[in-house]
N, CA, C and O atoms as CSV, one atom per row, in Angstrom:
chain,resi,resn,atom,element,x,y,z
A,1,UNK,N,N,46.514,-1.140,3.166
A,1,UNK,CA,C,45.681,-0.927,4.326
A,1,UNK,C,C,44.847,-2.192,4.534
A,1,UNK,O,O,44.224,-2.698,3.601
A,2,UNK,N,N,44.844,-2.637,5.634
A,2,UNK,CA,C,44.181,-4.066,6.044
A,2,UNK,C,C,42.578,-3.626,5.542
A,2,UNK,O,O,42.433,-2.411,5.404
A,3,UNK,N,N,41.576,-4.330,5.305
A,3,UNK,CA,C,40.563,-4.490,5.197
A,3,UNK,C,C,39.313,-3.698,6.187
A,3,UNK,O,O,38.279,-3.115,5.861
A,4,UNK,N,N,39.772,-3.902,7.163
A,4,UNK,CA,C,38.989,-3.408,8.290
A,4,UNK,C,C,39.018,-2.248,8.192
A,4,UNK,O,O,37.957,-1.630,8.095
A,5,UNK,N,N,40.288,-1.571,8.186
A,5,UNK,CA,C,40.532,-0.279,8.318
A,5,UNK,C,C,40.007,0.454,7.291
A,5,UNK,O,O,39.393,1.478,7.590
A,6,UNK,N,N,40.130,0.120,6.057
A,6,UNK,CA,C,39.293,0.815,4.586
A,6,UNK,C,C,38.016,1.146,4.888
A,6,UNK,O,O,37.444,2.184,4.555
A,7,UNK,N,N,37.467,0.026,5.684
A,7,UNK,CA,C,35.990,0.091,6.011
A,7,UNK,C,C,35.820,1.272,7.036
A,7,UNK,O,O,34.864,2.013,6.806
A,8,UNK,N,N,36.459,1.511,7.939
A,8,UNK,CA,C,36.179,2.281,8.877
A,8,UNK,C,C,36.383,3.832,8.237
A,8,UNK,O,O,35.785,4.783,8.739
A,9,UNK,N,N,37.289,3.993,7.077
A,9,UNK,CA,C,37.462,5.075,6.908
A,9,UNK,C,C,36.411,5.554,5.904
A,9,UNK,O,O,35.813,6.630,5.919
A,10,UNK,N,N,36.320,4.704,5.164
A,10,UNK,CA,C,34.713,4.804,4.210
A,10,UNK,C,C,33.838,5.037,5.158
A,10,UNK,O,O,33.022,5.934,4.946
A,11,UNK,N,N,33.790,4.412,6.234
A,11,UNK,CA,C,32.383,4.930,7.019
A,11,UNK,C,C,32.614,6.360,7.430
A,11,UNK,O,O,31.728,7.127,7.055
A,12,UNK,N,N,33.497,6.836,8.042
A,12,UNK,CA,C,33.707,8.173,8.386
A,12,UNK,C,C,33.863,9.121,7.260
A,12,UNK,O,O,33.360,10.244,7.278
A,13,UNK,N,N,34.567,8.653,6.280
A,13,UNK,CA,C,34.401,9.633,4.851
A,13,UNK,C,C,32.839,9.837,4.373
A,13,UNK,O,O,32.748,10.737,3.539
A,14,UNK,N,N,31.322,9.076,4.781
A,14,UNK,CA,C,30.242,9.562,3.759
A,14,UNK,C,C,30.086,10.936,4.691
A,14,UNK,O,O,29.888,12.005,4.114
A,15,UNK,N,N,30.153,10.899,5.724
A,15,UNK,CA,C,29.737,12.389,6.030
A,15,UNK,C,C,30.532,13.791,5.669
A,15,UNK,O,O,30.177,14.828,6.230
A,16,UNK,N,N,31.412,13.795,4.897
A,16,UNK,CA,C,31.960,15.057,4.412
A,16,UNK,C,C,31.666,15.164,2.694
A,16,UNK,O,O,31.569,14.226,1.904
A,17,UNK,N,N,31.572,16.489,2.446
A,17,UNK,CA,C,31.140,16.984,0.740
A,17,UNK,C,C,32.288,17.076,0.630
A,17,UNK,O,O,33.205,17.462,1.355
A,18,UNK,N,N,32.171,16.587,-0.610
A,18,UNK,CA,C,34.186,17.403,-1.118
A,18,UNK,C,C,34.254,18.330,-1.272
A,18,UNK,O,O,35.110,18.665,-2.090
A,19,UNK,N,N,33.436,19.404,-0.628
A,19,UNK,CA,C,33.885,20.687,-1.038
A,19,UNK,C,C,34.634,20.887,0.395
A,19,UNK,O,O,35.745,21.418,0.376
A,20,UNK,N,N,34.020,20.447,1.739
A,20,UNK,CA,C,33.934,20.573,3.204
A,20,UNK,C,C,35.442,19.609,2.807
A,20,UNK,O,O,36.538,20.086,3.101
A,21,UNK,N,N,35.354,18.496,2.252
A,21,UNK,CA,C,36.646,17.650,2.638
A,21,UNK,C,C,38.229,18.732,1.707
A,21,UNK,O,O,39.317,18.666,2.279
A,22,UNK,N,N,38.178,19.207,0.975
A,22,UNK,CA,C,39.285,20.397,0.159
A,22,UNK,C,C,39.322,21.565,1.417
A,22,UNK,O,O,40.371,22.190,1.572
A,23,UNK,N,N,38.096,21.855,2.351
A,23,UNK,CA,C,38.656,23.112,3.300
A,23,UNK,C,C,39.363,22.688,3.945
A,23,UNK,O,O,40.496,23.157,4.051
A,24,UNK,N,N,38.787,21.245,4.863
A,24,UNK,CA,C,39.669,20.301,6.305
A,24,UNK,C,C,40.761,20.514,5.506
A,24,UNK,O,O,41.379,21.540,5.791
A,25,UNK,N,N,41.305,19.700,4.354
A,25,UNK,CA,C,42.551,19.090,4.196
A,25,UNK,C,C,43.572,21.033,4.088
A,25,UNK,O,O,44.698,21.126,4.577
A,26,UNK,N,N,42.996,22.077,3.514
A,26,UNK,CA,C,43.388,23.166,3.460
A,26,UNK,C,C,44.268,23.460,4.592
A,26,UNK,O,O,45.434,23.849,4.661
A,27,UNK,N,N,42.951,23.021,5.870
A,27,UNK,CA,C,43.277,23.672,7.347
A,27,UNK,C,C,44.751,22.871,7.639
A,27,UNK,O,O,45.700,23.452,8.165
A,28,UNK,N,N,44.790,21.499,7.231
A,28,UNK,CA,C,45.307,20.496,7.823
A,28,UNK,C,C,46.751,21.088,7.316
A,28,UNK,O,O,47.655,21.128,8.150
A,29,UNK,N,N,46.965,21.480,6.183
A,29,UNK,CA,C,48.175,21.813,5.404
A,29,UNK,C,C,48.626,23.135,5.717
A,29,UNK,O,O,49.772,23.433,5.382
A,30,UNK,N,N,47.656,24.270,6.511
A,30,UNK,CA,C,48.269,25.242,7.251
A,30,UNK,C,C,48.566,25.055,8.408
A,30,UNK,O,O,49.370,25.881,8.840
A,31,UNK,N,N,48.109,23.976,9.395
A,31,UNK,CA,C,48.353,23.664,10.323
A,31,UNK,C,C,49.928,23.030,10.517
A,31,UNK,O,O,50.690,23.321,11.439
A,32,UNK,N,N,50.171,22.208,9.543
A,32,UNK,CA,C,51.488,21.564,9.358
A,32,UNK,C,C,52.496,22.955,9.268
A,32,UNK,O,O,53.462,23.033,10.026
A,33,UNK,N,N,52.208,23.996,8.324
A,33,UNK,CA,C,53.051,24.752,8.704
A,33,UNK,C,C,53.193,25.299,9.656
A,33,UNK,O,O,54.323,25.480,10.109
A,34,UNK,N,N,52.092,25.737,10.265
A,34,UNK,CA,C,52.277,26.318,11.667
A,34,UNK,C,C,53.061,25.645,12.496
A,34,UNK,O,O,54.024,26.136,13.085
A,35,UNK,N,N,52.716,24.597,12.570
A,35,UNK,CA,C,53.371,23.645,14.072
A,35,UNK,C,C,55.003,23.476,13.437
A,35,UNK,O,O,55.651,23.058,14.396
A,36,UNK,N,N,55.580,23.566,12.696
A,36,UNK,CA,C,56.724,23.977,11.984
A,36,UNK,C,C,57.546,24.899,12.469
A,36,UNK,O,O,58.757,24.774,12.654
A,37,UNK,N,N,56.886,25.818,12.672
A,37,UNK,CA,C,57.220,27.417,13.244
A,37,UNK,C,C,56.715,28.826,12.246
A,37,UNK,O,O,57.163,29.969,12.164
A,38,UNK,N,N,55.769,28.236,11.681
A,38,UNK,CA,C,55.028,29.237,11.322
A,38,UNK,C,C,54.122,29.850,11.792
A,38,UNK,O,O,53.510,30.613,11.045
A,39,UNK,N,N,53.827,29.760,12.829
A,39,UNK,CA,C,52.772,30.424,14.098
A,39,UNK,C,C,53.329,30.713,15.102
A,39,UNK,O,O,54.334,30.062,15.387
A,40,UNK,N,N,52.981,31.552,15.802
A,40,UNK,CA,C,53.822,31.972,17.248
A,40,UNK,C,C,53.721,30.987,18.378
A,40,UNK,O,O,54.549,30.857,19.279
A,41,UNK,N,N,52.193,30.058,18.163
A,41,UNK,CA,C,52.162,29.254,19.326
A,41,UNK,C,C,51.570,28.005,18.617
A,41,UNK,O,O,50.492,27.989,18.024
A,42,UNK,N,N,52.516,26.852,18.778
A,42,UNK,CA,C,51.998,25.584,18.337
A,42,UNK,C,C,50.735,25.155,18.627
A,42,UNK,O,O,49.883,24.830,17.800
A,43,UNK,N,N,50.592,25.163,20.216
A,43,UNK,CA,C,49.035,24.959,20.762
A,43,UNK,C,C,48.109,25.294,20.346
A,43,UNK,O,O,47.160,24.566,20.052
A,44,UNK,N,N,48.194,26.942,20.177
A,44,UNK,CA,C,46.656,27.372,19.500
A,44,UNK,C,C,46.897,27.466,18.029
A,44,UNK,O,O,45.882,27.929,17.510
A,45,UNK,N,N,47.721,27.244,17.240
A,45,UNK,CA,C,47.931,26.719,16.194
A,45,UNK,C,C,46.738,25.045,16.058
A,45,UNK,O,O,45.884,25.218,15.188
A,46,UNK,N,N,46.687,24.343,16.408
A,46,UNK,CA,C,46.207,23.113,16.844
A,46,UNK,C,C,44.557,23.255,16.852
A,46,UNK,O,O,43.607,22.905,16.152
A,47,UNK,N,N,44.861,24.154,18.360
A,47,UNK,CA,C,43.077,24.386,18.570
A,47,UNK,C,C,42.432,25.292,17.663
A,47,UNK,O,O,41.209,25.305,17.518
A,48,UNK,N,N,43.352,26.175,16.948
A,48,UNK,CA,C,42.413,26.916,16.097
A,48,UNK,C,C,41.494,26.129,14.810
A,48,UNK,O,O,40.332,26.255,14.423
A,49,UNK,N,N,42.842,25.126,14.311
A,49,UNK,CA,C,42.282,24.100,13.024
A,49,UNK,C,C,41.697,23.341,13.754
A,49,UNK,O,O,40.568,23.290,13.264
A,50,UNK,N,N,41.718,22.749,14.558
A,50,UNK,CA,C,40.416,21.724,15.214
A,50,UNK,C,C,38.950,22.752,14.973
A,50,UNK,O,O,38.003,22.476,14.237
A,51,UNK,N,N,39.070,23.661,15.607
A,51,UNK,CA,C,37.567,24.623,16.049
A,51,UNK,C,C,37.278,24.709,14.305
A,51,UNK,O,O,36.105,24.590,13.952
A,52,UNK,N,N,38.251,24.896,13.324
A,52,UNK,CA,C,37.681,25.172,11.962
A,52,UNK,C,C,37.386,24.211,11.443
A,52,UNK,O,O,36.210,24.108,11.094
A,53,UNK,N,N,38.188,23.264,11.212
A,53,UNK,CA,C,37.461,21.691,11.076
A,53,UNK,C,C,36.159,20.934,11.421
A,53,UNK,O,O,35.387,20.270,10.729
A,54,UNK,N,N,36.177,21.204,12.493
A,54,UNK,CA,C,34.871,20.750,13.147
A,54,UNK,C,C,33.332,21.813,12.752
A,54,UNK,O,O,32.179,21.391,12.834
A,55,UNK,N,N,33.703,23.131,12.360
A,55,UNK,CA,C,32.912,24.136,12.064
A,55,UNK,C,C,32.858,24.101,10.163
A,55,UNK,O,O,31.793,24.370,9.608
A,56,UNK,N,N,34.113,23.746,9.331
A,56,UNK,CA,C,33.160,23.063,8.442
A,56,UNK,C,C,32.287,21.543,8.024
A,56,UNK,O,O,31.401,21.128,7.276
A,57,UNK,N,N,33.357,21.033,9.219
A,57,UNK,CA,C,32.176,19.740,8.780
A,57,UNK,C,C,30.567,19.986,9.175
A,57,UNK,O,O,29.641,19.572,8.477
A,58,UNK,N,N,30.383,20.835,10.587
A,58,UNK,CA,C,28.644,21.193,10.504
A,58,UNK,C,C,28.124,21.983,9.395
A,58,UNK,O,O,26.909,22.068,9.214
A,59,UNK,N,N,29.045,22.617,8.574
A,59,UNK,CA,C,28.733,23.705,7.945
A,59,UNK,C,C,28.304,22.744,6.502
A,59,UNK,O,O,27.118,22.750,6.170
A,60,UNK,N,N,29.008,22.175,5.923
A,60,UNK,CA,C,29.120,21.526,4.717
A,60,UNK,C,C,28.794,19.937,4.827
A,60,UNK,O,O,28.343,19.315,3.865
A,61,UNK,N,N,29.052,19.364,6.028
A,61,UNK,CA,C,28.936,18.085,5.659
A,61,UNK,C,C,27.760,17.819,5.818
A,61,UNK,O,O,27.009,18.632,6.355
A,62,UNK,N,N,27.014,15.708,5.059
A,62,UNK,CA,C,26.271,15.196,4.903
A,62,UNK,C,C,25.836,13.861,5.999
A,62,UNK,O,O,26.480,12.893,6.405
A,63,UNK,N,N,24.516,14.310,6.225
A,63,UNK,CA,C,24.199,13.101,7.035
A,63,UNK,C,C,24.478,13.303,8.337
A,63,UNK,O,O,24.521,12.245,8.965
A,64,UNK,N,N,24.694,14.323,9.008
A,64,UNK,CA,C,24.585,14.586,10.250
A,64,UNK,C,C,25.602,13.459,11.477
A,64,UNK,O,O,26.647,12.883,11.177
A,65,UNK,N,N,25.185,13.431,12.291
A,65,UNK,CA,C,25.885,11.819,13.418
A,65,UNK,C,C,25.854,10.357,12.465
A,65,UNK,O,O,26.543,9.374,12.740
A,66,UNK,N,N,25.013,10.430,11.425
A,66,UNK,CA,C,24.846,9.068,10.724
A,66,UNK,C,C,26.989,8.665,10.187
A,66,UNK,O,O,27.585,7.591,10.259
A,67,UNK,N,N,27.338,9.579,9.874
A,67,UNK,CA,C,28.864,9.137,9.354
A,67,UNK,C,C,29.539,8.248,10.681
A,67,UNK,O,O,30.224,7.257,10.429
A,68,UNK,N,N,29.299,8.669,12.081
A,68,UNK,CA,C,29.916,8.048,12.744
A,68,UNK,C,C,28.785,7.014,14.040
A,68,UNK,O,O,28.356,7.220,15.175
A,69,UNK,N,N,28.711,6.048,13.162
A,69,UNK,CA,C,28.242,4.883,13.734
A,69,UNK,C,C,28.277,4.968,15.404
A,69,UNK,O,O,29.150,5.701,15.868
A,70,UNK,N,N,27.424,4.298,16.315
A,70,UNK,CA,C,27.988,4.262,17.514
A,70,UNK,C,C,27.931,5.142,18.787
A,70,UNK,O,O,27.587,4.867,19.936
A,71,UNK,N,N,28.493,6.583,18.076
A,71,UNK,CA,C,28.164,7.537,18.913
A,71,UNK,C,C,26.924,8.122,18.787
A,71,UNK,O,O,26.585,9.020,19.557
């Protein structure tokens, strides 16, 4: 991974706990099955792990907007 890019992902990685980062990656690995054909509908397959993702990172993660610089 080029240099730059390490950096950017370290910056976006301090805001998750590893406990919050083991649920995302959870969601992420049921999601893969779903969109597979393990869900009836790929789409809300998608939006459901987004809405849970995003609901544990407020839930568990650290540092609030500080992880993502900028915005």
């Amino acid at each position: 991974m080029p240099p730059w890019k390490v950096k950017k992902a370290q910056a976006q990685s301090r805001g998750w706990s590893i406990d919050g980062l083991q649920q995302a990656i959870g969601v992420a690995a049921e999601l893969n099955a779903d969109v597979k054909g393990a869900a009836a509908s790929a789409d809300y397959a998608l939006e459901r792990a987004v809405r849970r993702i995003v609901t544990i990172r407020a839930e568990t993660g650290r540092g609030g907007r500080a992880a993502y610089p900028g915005r």
